[in-house]
N, C-alpha and C positions, 0 to 999 in steps of 0.2 A: 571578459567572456572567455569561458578555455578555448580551444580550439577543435576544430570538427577531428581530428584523430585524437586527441585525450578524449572527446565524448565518445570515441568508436572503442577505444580502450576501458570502458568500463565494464562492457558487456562480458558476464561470466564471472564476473568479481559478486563477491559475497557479501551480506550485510553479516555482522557480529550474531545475530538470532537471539533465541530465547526462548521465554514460556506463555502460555496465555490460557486464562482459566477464566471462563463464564461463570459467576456465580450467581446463585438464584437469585437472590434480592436483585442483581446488576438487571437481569432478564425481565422479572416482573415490571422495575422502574422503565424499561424502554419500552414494554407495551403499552405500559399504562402513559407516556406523553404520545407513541403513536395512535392509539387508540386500538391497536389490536387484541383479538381476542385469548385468552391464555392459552400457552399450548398444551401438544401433550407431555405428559407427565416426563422428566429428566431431557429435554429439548429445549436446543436456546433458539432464540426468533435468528433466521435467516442471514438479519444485517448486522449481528453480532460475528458472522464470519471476516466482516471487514474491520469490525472494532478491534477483534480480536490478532488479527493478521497486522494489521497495521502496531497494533502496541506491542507487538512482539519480536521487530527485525530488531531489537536491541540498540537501534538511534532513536533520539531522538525526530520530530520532523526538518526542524532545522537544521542538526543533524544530517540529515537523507540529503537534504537542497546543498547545503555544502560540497558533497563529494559531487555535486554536478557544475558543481560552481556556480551557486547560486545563491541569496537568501531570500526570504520573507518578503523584504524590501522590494525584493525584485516582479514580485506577482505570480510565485508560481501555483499551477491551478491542476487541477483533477481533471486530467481529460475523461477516462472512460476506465470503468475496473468492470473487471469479470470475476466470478464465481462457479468455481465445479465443485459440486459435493461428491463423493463417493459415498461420506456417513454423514447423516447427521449431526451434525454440531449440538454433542452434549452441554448439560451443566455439571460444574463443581470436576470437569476433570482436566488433569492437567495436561497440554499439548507444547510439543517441541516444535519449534518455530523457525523455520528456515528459508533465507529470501537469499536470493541472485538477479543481479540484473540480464534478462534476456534481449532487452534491446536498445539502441539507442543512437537516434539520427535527427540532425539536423536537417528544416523543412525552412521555405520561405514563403513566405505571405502575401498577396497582394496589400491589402488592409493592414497586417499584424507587423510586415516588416519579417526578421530571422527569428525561430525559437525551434526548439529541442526537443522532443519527446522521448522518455523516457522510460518503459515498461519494466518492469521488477515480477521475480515471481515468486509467491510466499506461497509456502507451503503448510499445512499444522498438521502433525503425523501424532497419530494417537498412542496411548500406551500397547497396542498391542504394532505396532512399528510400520504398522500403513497408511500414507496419506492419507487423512478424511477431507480436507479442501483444500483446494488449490486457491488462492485470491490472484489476480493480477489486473494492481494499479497502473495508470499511463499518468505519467508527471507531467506538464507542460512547462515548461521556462522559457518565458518572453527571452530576449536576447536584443537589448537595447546596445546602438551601436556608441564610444565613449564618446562625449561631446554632441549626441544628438538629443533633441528633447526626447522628454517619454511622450 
């Protein structure tokens, strides 16, 4: 388990980033298993704003768990993401991709025992050089003490 100042020391530190591009066919397949209706013409569905934001900090997810001291093995879980749009989340265009961590604190549990919460905030800024959304996940990591069962 790091410790509770390596977790206070991450906040403000940056993911690598990157690109993410909605393409049409990606959009129609995601309606078509939620069952929603097509949208309007050059508009990706909503929850493409997390597909997208998420595929784009330039790690991996295992990746992401790592820098928290974490892995997979460990049960980390999606507590809560939000989404602000300013634009629209097009299709077919390409967005610059920029994530930092803005928080992260150690909580303790009646039930749960110690774990970490971890908020990141990804950005996708359009080609004309302003934000279109903001995503921000909250990472969970259980925080099993050595030698204790899970």
């Amino acid at each position: 388990m790091i410790s509770e100042e390596e977790l206070a020391g991450t906040v403000g530190h940056s993911m690598p980033g990157g690109t993410a591009r909605v393409e049409y066919y990606a959009d129609w397949l995601l309606r078509d298993a939620l069952g929603a209706p097509p949208g309007e013409p050059g508009l990706a569905h909503p929850t493409f704003a997390f597909v997208a934001a998420q595929g784009g900090v330039g790690l991996s997810l295992e990746e992401v768990f790592a820098r928290f001291g974490a892995s997979s093995a460990d049960g980390p879980m999606l507590g809560e993401w939000a989404v602000d749009f300013a634009e629209p989340l097009r299709l077919d265009v390409d967005y610059a991709v920029t994530c930092v961590v803005e928080s992260a604190r150690r909580k303790t549990g009646a039930r749960t025992g110690v774990f970490d919460l971890v908020t990141v905030r990804i950005e996708l800024t359009g080609p004309d050089g302003r934000v279109h959304v903001t995503v921000r996940p909250t990472y969970v990591f259980p925080r099993r003490a050595t030698g204790r069962p899970a």
